[in-house]
C-alpha positions in Angstrom: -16.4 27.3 -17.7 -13.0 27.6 -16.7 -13.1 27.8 -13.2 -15.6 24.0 -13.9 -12.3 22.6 -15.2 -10.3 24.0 -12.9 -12.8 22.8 -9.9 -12.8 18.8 -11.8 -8.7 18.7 -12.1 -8.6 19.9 -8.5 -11.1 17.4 -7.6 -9.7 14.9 -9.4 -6.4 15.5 -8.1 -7.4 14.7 -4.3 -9.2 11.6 -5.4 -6.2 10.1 -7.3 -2.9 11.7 -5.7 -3.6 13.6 -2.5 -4.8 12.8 0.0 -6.7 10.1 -2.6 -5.1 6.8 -3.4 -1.5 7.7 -4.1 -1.1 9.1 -0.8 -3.1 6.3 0.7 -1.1 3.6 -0.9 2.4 4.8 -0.5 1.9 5.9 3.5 -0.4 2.5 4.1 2.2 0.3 2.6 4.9 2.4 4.4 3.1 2.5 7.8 3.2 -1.5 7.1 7.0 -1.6 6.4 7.6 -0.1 9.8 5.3 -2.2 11.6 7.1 -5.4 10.5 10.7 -3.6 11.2 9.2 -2.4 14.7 7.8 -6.2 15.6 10.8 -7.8 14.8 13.2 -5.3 16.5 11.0 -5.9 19.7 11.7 -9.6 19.3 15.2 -9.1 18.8 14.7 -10.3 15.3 16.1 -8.5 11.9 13.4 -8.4 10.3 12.0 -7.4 6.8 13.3 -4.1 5.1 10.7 -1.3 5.6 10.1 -1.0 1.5 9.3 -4.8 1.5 5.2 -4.5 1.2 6.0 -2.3 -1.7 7.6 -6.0 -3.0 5.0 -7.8 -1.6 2.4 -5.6 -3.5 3.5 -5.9 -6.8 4.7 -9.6 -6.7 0.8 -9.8 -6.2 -0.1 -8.3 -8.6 1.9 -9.8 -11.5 0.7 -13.4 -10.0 -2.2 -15.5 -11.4 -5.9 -14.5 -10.0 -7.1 -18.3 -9.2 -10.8 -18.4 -8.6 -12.7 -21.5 -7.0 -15.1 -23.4 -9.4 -17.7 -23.1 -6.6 -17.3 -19.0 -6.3 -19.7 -16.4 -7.6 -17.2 -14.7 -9.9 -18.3 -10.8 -9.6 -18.7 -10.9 -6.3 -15.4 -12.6 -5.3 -13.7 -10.2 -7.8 -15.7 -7.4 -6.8 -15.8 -7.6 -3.2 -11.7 -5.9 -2.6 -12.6 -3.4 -4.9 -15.4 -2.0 -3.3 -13.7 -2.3 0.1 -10.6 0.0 -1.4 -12.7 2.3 -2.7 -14.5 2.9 0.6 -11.1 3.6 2.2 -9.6 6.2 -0.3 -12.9 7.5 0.7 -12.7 8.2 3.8 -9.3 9.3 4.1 -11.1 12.4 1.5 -13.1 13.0 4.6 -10.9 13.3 7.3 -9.8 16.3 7.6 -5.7 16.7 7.8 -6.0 19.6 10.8 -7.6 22.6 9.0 -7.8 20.8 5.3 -10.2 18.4 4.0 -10.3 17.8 0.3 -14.2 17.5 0.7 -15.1 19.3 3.7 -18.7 18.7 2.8 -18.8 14.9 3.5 -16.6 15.2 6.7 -19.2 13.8 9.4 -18.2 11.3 12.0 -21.7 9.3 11.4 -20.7 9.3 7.6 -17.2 8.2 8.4 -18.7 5.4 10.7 -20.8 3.8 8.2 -18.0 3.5 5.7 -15.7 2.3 7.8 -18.0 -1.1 7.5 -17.4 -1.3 4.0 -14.1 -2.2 4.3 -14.8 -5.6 6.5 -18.1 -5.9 4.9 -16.8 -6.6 1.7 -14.3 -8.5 3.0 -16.7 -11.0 4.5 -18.9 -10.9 0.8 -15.7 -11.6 -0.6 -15.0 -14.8 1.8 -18.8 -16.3 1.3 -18.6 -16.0 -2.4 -15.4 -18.1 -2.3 -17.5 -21.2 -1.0 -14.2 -22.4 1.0 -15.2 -23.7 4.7 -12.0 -22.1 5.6 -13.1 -18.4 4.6 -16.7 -19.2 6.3 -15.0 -19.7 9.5 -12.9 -16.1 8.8 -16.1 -14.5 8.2 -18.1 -15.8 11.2 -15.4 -14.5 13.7 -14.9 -11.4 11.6 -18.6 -10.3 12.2 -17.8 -10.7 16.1 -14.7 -9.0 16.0 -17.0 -5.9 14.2 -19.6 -5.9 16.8 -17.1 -5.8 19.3 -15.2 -2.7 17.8 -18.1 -1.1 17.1 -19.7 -0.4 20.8 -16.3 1.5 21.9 -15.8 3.0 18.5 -19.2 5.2 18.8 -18.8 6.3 22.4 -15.5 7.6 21.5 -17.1 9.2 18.3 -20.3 10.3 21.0 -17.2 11.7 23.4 -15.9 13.8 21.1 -19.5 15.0 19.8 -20.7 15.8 23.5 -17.4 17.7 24.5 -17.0 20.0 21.1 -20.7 20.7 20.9 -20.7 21.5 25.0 -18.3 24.0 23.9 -19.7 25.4 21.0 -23.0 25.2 22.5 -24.7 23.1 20.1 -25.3 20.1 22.4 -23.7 17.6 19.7 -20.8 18.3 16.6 -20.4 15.6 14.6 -18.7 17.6 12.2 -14.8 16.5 11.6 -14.5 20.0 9.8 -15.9 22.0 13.1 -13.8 19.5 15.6 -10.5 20.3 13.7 -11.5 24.4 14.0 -12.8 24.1 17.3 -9.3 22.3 18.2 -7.0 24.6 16.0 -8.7 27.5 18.3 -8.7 25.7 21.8 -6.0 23.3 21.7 -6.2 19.4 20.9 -8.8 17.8 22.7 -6.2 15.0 24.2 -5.2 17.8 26.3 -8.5 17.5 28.3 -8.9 15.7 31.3 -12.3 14.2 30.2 -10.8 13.2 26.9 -8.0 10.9 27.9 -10.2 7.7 28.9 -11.7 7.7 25.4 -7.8 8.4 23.1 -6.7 5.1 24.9 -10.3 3.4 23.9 -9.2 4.7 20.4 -6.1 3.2 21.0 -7.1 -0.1 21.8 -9.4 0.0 18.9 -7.5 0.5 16.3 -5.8 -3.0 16.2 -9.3 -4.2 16.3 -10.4 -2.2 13.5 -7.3 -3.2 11.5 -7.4 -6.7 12.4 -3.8 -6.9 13.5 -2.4 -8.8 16.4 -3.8 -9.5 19.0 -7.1 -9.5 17.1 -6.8 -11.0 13.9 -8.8 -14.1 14.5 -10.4 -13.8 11.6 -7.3 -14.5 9.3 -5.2 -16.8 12.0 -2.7 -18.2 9.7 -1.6 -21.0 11.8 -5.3 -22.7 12.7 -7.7 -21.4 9.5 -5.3 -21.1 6.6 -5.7 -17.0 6.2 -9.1 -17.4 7.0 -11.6 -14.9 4.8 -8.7 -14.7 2.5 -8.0 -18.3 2.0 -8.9 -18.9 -2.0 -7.5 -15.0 -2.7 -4.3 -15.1 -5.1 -3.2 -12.5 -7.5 -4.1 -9.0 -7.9 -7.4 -9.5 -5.2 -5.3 -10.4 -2.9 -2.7 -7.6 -3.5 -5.9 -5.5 -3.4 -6.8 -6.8 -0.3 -3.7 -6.6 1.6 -3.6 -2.9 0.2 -7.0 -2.1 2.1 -5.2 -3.5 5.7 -2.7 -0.8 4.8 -4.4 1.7 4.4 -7.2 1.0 7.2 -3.8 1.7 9.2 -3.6 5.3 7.8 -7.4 5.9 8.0 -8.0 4.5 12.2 -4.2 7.1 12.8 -5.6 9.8 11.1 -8.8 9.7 12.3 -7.3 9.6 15.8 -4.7 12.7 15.1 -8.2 14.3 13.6 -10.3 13.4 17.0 -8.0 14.0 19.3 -5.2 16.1 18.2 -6.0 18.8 15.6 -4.9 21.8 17.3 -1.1 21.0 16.3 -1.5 21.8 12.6 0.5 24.5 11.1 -2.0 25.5 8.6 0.9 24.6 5.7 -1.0 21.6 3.5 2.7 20.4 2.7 4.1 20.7 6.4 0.6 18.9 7.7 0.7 16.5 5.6 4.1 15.5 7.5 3.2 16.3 10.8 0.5 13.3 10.4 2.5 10.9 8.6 5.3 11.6 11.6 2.2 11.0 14.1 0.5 8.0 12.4 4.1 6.4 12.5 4.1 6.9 16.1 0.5 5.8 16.9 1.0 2.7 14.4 3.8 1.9 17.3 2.1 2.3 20.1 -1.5 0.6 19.3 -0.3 -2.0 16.8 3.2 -3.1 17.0 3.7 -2.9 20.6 0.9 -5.2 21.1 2.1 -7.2 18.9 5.1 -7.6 19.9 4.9 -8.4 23.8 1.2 -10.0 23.6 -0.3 -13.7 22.3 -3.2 -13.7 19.8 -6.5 -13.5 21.5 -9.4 -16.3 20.8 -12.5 -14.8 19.5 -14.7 -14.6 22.9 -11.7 -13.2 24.5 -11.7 -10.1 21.5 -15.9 -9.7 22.4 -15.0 -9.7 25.7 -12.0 -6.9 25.7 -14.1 -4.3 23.6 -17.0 -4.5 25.7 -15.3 -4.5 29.3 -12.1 -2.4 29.3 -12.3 -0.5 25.6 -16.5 0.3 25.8 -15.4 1.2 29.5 -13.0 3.8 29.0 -14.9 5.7 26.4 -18.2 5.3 28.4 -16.2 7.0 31.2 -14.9 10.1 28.7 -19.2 10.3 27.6 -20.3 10.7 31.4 -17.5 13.2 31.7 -18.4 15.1 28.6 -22.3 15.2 29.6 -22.0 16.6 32.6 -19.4 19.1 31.5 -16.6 18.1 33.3 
């Protein structure tokens, strides 16, 4: 009995404060903060303080939720919710080096099909807003998910083919097994074969985030925020939580693909060590980009992610199945 209680506090715990939602929120709307100091320094600007989507967040939330005559009320009001959800999720998945707080769930196919959810619900969201302006979000947000997508599973198939060489199982799609097999052989990065697909994971992650260069689907200055033009209030807060955090999930599941043989075996000390790299990633694949490069049109995304993104990782696959 007790050690039921003891198993549903511990449980609940994760879920909640770490690496749950607390720990999502507060490093998402962190990671944001210094994304928006970065940009501006870059630009010789000022810039916002790093604590101002903290602001941002709660102004939201104290604001008045407006919804459209025309929208389907549960769904419009459900839509961010179930989009948060799927993220806190994840991030329960992907292991932080050697711990996951559900080690059971950890699979990269798993992880792959709720990373839709996020951009899925967005685009349910938009269409039960009935504004023209979300339908013309949506539309280009599909593209920009089939583009990601192609590069996304050959890095994920990479990874797979070169762990499961290794351990002699042909494939490991196992996030646990990757982060043991790395915390005994080193961090995959390290590997010749493995470089080509960490930059296609770098160039997806802005894509999977929908930050600049690839945020057609919200493109303030030609669709009026896009998916998220009739949002106000707490939705929207909600929804400009989930960017946040999709931040923290596409770092961590980088630092969990590609460099897991770093971790100290401290849950404390990792927990750090990953915050200190998803800082340094979020500069590199987001803010950089951002900061020296023009917003790309829609065919132009399709285009990238197929060419040079799908390119590199198919490289890193050909590598891996041949054993090189």
């Amino acid at each position: 009995m007790f050690e039921s209680v003891t198993q549903v506090v511990m449980s609940l715990l994760y879920i909640l404060v770490f690496p749950g939602f607390l720990f999502c929120t507060v490093i998402g709307l962190l990671l944001t903060g210094i994304d928006r100091k970065l940009v501006a320094r870059m630009q010789k600007r000022v810039g916002p303080p790093i604590e101002q989507p903290f602001y941002d967040f709660f102004k939201l939330c104290g604001k008045e939720t407006i919804i459209p005559a025309v929208a389907n009320r549960t769904m419009f009001l459900a839509a961010p919710l179930v989009g948060l959800a799927a993220l806190v999720v994840i991030q329960l998945c992907i292991p932080m080096f050697r711990f996951t707080a559900f080690s059971g769930m950890a699979d990269m196919i798993v992880i792959l099909y709720l990373l839709l959810l996020p951009a899925v619900s967005t685009i349910l969201g938009a269409s039960a807003s009935g504004s023209p302006y979300a339908g013309v979000g949506l539309s280009r947000e599909m593209v920009t998910i089939i583009s990601c997508e192609l590069p996304l599973i050959l890095v994920l198939l990479a990874v797979a083919k070169t762990v499961g060489n290794a351990m002699g199982t042909g494939l490991c799609f196992s996030l646990s097994e990757i982060a043991a097999f790395q915390a005994e052989n080193g961090c995959l990065i390290l590997r010749a074969s493995m470089i080509p697909a960490a930059a296609a994971m770098l160039l997806v992650i802005p894509g999977e985030t929908g930050n600049h260069p690839f945020d057609t689907a919200e493109a303030e200055t030609e669709i009026c925020e896009g998916m998220l033009a009739e949002y106000s209030g707490a939705p929207l807060a909600v929804y400009k939580l989930s960017h946040s955090i999709k931040m923290l999930t596409m770092t961590t599941l980088f630092t969990a693909l590609f460099l897991g043989g770093i971790g100290t075996g401290i849950v404390a000390v990792d927990a750090v060590i990953v915050v200190a790299i998803s800082v340094v990633l979020t500069a590199v694949s987001i803010s950089l980009p951002h900061a020296i490069t023009a917003r790309l049109k829609i065919e132009q995304v399709f285009r990238f992610y197929w060419t040079v993104a799908a390119g590199l990782a198919l490289l890193s696959v050909i590598l891996a199945w041949f054993g090189l």
